[in-house]
BAFI-3210 file (N, C-alpha, C; in Angstrom, 3 decimals, decimal comma, padded with zeros to 6 digits):
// residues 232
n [1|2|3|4|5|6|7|8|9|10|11|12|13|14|15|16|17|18|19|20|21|22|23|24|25|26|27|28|29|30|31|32|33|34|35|36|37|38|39|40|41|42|43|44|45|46|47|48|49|50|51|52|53|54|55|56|57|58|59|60|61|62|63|64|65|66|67|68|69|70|71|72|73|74|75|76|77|78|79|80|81|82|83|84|85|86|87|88|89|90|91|92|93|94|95|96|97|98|99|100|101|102|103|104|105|106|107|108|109|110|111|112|113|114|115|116|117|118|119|120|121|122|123|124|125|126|127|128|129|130|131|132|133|134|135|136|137|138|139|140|141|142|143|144|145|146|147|148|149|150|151|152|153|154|155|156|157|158|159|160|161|162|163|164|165|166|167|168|169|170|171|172|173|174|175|176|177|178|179|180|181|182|183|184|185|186|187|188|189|190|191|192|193|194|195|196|197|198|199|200|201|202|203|204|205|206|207|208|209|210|211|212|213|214|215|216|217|218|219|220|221|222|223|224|225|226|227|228|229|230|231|232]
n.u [-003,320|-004,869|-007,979|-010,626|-013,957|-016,902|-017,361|-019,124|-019,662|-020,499|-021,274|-023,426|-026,726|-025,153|-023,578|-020,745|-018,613|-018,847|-019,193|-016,284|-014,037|-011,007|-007,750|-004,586|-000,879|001,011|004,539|003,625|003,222|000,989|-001,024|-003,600|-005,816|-006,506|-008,959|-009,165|-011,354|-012,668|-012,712|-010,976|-009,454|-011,707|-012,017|-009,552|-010,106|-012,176|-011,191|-009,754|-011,384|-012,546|-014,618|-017,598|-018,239|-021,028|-021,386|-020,628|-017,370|-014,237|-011,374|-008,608|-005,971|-006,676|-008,832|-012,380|-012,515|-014,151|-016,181|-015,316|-013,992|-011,296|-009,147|-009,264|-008,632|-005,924|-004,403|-004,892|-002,944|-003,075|-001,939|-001,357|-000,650|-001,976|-003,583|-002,926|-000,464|-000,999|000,721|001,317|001,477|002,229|004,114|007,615|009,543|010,678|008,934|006,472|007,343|007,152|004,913|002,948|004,042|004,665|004,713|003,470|003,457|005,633|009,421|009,881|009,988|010,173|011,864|012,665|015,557|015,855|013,965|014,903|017,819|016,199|015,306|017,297|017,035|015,186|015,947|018,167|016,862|015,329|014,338|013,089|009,797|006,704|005,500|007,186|008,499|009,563|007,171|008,010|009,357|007,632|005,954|008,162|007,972|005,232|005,138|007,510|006,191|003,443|005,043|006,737|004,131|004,668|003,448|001,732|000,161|000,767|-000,461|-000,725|-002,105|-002,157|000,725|002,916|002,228|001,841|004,147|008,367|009,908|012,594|012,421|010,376|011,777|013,054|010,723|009,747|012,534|012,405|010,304|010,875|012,634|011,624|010,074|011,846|012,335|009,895|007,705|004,201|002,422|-000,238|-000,672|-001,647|-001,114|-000,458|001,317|001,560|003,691|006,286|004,780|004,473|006,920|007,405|005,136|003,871|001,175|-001,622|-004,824|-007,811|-009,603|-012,570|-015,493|-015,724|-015,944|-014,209|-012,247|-010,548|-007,692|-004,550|-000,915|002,087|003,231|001,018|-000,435|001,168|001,049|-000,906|-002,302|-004,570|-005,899|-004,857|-005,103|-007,770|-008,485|-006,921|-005,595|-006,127]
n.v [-003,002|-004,179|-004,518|-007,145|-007,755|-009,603|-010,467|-010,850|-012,655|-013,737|-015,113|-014,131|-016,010|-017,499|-017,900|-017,291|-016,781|-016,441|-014,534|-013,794|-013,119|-011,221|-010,142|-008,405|-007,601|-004,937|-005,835|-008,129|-011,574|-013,669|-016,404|-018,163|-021,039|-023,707|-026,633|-026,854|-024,402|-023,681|-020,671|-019,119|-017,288|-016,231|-014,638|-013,214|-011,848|-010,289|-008,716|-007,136|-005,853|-006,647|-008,713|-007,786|-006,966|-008,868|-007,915|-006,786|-005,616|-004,008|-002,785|-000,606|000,822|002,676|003,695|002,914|000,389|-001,296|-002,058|-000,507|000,908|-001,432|000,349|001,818|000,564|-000,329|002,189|002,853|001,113|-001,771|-004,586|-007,111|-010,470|-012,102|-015,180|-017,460|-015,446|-013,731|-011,585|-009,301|-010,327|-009,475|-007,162|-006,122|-007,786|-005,424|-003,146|-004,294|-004,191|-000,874|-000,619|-000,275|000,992|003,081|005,524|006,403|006,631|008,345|008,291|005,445|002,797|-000,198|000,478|000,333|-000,661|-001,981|-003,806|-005,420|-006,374|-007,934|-010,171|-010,996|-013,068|-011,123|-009,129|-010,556|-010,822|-008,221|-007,062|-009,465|-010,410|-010,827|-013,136|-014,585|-015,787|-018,005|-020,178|-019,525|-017,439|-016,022|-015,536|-014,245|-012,015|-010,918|-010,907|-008,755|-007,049|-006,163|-005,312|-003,037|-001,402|-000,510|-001,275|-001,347|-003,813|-007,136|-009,195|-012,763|-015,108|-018,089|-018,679|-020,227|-022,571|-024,228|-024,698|-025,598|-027,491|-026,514|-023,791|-022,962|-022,847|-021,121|-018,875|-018,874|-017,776|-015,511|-014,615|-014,881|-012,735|-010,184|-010,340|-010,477|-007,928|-006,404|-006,452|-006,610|-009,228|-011,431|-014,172|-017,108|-020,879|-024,250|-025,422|-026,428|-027,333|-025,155|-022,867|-022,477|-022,721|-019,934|-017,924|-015,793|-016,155|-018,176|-018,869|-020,518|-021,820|-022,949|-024,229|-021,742|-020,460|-018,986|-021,825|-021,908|-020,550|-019,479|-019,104|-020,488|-021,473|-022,886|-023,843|-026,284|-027,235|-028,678|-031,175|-032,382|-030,484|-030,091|-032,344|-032,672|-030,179|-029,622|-031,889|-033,613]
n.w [003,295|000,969|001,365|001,370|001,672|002,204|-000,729|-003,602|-006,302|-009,911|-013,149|-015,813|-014,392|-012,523|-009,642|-008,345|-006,365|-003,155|-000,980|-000,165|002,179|003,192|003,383|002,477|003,380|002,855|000,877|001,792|001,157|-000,443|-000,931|-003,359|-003,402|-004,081|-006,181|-009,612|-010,936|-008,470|-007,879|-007,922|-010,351|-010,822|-008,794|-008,347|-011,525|-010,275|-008,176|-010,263|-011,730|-014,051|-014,139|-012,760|-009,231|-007,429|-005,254|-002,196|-000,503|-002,074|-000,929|-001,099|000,131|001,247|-000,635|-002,065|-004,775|-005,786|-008,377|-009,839|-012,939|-014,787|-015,777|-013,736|-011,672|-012,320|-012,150|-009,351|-008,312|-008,338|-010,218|-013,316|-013,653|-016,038|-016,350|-018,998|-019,634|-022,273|-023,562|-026,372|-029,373|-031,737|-031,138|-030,266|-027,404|-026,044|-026,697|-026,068|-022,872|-022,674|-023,283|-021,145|-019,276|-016,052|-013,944|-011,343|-008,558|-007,706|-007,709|-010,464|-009,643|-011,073|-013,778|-017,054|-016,924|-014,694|-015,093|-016,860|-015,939|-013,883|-015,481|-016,929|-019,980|-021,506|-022,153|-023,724|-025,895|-026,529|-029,040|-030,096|-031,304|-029,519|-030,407|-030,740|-028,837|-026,271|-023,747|-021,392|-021,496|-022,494|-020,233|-018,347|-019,718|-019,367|-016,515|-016,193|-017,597|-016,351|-013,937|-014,626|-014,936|-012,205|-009,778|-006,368|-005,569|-006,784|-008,850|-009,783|-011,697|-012,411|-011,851|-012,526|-014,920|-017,153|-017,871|-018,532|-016,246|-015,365|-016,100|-014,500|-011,652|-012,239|-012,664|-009,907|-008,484|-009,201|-008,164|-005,881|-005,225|-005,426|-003,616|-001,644|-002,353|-000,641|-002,367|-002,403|-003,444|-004,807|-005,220|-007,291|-007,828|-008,592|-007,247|-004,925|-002,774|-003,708|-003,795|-000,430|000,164|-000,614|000,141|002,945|003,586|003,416|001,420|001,379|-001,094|-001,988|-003,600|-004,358|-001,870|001,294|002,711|004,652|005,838|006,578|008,375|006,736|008,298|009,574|007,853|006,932|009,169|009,227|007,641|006,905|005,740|002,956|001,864|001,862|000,500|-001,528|-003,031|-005,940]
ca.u [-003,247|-005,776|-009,082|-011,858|-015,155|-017,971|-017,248|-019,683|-019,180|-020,463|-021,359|-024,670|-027,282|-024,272|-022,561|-019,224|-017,806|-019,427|-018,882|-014,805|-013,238|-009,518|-006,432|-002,854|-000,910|002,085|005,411|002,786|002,947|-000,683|-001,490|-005,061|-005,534|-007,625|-008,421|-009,463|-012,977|-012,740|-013,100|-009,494|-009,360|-013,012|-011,538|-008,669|-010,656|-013,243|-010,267|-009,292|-012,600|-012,678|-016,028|-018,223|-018,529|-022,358|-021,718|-019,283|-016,716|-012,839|-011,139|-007,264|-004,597|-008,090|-009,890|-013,184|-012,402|-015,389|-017,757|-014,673|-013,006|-010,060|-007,958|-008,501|-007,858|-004,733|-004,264|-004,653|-001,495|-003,005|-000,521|-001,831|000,214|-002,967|-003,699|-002,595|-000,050|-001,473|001,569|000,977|002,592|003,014|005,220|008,665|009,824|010,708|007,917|005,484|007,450|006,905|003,306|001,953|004,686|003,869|004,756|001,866|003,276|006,707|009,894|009,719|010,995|010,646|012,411|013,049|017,127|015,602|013,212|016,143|018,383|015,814|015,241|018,425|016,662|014,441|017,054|018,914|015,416|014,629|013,814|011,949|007,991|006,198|004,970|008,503|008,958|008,694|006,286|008,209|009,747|006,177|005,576|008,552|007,706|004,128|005,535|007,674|005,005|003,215|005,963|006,301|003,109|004,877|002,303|001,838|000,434|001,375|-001,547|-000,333|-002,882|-001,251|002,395|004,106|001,014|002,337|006,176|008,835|010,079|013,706|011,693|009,299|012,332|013,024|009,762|009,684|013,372|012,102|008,931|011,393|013,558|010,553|009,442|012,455|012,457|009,321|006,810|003,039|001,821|-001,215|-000,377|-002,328|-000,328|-001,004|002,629|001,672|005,184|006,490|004,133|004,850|008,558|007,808|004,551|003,437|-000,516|-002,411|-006,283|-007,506|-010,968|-013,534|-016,540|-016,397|-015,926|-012,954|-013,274|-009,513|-006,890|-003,477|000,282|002,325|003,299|-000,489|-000,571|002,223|000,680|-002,520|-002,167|-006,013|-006,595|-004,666|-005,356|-008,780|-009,238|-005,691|-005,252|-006,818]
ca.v [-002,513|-004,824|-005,226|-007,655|-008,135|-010,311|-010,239|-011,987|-012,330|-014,843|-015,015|-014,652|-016,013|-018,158|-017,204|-018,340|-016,296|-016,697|-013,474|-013,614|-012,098|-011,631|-008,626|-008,431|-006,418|-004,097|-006,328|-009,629|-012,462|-014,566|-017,490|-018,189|-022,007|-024,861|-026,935|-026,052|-024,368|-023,240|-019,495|-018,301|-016,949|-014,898|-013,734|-011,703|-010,943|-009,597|-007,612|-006,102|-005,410|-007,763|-008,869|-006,754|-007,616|-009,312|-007,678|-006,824|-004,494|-004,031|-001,390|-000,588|002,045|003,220|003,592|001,981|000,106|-002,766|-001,349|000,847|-000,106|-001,917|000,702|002,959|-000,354|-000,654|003,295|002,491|000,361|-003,498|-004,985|-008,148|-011,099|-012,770|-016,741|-017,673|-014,342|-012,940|-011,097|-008,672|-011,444|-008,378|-005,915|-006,575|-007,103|-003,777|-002,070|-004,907|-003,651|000,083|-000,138|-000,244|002,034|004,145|005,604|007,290|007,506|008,668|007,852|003,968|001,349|-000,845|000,937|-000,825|-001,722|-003,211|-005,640|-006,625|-006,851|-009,353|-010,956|-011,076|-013,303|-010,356|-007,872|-010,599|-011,233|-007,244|-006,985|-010,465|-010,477|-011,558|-014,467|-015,571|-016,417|-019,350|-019,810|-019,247|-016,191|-015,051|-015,658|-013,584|-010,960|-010,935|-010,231|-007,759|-005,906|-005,444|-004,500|-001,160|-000,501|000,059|-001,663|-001,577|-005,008|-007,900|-010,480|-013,647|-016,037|-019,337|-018,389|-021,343|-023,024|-025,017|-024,376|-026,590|-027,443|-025,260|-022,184|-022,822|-023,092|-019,667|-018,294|-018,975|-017,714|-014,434|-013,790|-014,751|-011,996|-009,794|-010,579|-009,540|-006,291|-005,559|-006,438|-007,587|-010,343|-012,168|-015,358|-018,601|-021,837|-025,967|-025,867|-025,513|-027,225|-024,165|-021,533|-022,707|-022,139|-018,177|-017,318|-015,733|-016,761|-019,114|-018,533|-022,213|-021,718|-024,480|-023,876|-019,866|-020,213|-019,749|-022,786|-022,366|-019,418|-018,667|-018,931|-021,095|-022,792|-023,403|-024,715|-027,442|-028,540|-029,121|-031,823|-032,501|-029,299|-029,995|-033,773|-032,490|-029,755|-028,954|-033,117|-034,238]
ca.w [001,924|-000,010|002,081|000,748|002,549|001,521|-002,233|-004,111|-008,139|-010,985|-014,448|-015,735|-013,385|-011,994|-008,570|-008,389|-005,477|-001,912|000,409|000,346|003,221|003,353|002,987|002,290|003,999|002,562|001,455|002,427|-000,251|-000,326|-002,309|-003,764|-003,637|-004,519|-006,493|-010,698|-010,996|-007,503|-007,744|-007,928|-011,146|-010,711|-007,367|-009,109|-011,928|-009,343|-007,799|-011,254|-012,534|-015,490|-013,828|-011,882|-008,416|-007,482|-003,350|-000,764|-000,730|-002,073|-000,530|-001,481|000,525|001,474|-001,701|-002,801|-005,993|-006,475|-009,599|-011,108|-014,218|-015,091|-015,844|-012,747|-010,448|-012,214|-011,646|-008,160|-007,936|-008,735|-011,412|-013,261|-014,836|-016,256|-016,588|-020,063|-020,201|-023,123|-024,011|-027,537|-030,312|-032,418|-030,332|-030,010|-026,167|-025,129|-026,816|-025,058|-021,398|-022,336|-023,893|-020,188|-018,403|-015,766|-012,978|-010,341|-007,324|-007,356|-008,711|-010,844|-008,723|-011,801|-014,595|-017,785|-016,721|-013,659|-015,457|-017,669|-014,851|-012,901|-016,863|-018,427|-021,216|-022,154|-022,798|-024,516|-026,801|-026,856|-030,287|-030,761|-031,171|-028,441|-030,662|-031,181|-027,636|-025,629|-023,217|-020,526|-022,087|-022,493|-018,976|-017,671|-020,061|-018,681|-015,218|-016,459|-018,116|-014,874|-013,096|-015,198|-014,319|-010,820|-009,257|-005,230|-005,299|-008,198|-008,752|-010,843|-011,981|-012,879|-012,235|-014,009|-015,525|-019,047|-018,222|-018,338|-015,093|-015,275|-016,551|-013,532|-011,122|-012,712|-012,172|-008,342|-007,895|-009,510|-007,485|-004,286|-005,077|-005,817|-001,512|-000,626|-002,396|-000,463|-003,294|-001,711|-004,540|-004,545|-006,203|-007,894|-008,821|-008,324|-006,840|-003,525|-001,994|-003,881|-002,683|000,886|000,630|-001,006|000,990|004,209|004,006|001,917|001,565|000,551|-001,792|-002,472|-004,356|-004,370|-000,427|002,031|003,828|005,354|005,767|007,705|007,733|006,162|009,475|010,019|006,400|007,130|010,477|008,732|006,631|006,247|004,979|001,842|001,901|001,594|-000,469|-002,568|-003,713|-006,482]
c.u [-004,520|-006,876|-010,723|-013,288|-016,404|-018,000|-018,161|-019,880|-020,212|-020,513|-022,814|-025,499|-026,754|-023,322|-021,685|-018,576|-019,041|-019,261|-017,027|-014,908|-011,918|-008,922|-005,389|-002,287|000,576|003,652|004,944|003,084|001,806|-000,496|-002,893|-004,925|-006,609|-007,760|-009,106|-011,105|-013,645|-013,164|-011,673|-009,545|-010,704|-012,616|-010,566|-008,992|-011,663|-012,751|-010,114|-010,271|-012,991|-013,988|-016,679|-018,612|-020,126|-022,280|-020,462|-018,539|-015,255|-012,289|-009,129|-006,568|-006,326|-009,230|-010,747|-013,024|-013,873|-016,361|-016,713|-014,150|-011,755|-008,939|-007,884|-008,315|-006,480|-004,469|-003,927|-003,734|-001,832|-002,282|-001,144|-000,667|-001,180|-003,259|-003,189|-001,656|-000,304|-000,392|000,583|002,070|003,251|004,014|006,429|008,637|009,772|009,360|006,287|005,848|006,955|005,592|002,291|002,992|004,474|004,666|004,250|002,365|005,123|007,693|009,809|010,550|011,558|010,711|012,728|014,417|016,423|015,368|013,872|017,276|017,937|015,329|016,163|017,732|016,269|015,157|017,562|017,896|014,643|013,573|013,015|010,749|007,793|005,812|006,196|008,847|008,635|007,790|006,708|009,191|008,950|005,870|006,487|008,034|006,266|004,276|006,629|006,938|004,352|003,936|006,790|005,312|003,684|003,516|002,226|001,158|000,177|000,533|-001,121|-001,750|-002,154|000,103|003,481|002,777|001,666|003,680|006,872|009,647|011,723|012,855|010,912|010,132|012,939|012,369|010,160|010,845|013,216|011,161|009,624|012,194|012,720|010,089|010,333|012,749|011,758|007,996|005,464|002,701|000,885|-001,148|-001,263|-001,302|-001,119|-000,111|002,362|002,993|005,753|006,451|004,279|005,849|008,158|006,792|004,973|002,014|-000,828|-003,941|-006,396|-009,501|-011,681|-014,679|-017,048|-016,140|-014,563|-013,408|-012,026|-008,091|-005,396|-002,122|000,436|002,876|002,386|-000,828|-000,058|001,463|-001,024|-002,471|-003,578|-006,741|-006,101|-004,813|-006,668|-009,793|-007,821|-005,443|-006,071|-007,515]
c.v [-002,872|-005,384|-005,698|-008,322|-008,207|-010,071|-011,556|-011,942|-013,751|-014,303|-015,091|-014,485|-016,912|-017,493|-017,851|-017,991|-016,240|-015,723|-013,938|-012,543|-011,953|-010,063|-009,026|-006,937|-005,764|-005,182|-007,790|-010,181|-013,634|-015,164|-017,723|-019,942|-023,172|-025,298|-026,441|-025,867|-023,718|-021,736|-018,786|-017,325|-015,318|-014,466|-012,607|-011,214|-009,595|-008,130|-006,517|-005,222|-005,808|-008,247|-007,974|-007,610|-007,746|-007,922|-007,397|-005,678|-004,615|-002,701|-001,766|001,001|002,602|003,823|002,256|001,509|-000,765|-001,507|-000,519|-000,120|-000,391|-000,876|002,146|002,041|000,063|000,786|003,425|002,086|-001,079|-003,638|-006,561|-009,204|-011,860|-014,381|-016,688|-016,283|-013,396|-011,277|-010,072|-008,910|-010,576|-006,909|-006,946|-006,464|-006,327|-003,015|-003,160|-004,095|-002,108|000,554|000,501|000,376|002,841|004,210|006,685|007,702|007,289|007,956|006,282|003,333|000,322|-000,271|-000,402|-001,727|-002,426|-004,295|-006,132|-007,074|-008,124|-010,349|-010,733|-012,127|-011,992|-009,903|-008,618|-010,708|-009,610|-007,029|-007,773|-010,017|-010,827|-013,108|-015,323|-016,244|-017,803|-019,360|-019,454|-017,760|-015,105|-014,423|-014,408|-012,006|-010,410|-010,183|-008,717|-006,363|-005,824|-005,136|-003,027|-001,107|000,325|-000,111|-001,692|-003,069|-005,659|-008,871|-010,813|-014,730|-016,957|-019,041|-019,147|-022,357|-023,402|-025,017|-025,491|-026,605|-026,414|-023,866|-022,127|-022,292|-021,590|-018,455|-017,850|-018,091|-015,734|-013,920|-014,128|-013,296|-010,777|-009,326|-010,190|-008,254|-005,674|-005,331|-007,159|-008,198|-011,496|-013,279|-017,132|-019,387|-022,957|-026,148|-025,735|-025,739|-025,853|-022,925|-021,597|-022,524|-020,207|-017,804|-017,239|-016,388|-017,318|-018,996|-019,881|-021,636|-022,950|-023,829|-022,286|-019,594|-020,136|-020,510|-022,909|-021,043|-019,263|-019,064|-020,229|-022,102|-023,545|-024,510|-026,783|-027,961|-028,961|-029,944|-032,308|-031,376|-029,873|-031,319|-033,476|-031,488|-029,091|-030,553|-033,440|-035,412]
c.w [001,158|001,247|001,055|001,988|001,756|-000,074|-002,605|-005,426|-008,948|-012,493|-014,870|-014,617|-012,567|-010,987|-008,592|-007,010|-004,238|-000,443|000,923|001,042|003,580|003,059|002,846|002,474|003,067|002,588|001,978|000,665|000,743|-001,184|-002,105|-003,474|-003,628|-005,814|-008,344|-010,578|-009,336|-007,308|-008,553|-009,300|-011,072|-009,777|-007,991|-009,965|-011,608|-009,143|-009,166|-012,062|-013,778|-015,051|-012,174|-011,029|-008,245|-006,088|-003,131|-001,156|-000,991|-002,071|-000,701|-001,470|000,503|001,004|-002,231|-004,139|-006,603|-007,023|-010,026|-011,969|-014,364|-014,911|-014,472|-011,681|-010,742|-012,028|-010,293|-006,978|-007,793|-010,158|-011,539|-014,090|-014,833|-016,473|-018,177|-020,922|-021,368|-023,056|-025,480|-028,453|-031,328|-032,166|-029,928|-027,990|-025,167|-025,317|-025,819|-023,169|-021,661|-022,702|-022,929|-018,875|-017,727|-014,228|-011,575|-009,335|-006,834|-008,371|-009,145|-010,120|-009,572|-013,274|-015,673|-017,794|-016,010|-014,162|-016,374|-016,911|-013,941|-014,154|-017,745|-020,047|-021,989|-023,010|-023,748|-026,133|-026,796|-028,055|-031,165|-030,647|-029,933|-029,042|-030,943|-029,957|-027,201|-024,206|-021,839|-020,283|-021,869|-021,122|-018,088|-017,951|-019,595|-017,214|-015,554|-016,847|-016,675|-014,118|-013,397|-015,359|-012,777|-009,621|-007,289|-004,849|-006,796|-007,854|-010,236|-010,646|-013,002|-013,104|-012,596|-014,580|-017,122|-018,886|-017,729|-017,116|-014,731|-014,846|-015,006|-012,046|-011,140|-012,107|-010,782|-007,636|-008,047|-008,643|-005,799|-004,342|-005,031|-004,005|-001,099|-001,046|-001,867|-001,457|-002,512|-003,099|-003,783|-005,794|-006,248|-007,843|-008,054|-007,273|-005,279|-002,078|-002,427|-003,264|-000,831|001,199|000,167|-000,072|002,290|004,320|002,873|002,503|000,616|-000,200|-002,364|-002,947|-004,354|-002,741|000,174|002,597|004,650|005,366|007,127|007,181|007,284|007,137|009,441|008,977|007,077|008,341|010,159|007,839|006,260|005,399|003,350|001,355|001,186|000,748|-001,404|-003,132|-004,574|-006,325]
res [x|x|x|x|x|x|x|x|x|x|x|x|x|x|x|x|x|x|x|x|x|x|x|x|x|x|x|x|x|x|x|x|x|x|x|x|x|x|x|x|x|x|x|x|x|x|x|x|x|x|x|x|x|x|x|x|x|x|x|x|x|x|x|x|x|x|x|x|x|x|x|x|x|x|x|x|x|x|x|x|x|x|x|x|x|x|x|x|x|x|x|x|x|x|x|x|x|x|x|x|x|x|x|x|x|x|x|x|x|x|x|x|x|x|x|x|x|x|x|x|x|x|x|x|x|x|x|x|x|x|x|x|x|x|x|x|x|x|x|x|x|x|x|x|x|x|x|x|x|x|x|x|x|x|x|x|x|x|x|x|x|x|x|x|x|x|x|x|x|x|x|x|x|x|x|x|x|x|x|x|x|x|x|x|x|x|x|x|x|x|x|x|x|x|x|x|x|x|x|x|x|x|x|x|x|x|x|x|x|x|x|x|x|x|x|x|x|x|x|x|x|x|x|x|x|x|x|x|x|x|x|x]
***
């Protein structure tokens, strides 16, 4: 589905990203991982086009995306829940889920019952602001909103990041149910006991570089890998 080869990104006259090489395949859940300052964040912005790639190539369901803009990635079928959700504090709820509604390639999988069906809060909080929420409110609503996009793959950057540990417990039980509908997500967090119970692959990133990649067995029988570059 999602092929990346030699991607190389920064800021400025600052490289941050180091010739990534990696894919996800159809229905695959990936985690990003390492540890803060690592890349992760410029890697999925890379993907979305929030920063223009330096090199390399990102190819998706067999279109070239690297150098288009934001909104014909997400055209494409990438779906973002962004680091710090950035919700819209002045739209109620619903009108935040239907601001970015869409559905490209066939009938919606995620219809607005659905995403109140897999967020009964929402529905019961339709009509609040976005700024009335709490942050883990925000957060679902965040994922909701990309998921009427009808996205073919779901990239979270910091998927419980500030939340209180319930809400987080939440999160996780949501983006499991999510894997087994058949959803591919390319997912950030710190949590990485977590991400080891929901993933298939973890891509480990150190200074802009992979320096480590495979399943989640491989993970577990590697305990120097994360000794050495996921511990503070």
């Amino acid at each position: 589905m999602l092929r990346v080869d030699a991607l190389t990104a920064g800021y400025g006259e600052a490289q941050v990203l180091f010739g990534l090489t990696f894919d996800i395949g159809a229905g695959e859940v990936v985690t990003l991982i390492g540890r803060n300052g690592m890349g992760k964040t410029t890697t999925v912005r890379a993907l979305m086009g929030l920063v223009r790639p330096w090199g390399g190539t990102v190819t998706f369901g067999g279109q070239r995306l690297d150098g288009a803009p934001p909104f014909r990635i997400a055209q494409a079928g990438l779906g973002l829940v962004p680091e710090g959700r950035q919700v819209f504090p002045t739209l109620t709820v619903e009108e935040n889920l239907v601001a970015t509604a869409a559905s490209r390639f066939g009938p919606a999988r995620w219809p607005l019952a659905r995403v109140y069906d897999l967020f009964p809060r929402l529905k019961e909080r339709r009509g609040n602001l976005g700024s009335q929420l709490s942050g883990g409110e925000q957060q679902m609503l965040a994922i909701g909103r990309a998921l009427m996009t009808n996205p073919k793959l779901l990239l979270l950057d910091e998927a419980t990041e500030g939340l209180a540990p319930l809400v987080r417990e939440e999160i996780w039980a949501c983006l499991a149910t999510l894997k087994r509908e058949g959803e591919a997500i390319l997912v950030i967090d710190k949590n990485v006991d977590a991400l080891m119970r929901l993933a298939d692959r973890h891509i480990v990133l150190e200074k802009g570089e992979i320096v480590w990649q495979g399943t989640t067995a491989e993970l577990a029988a590697a305990p120097s890998v994360k000794d050495r570059y996921l511990h503070l």
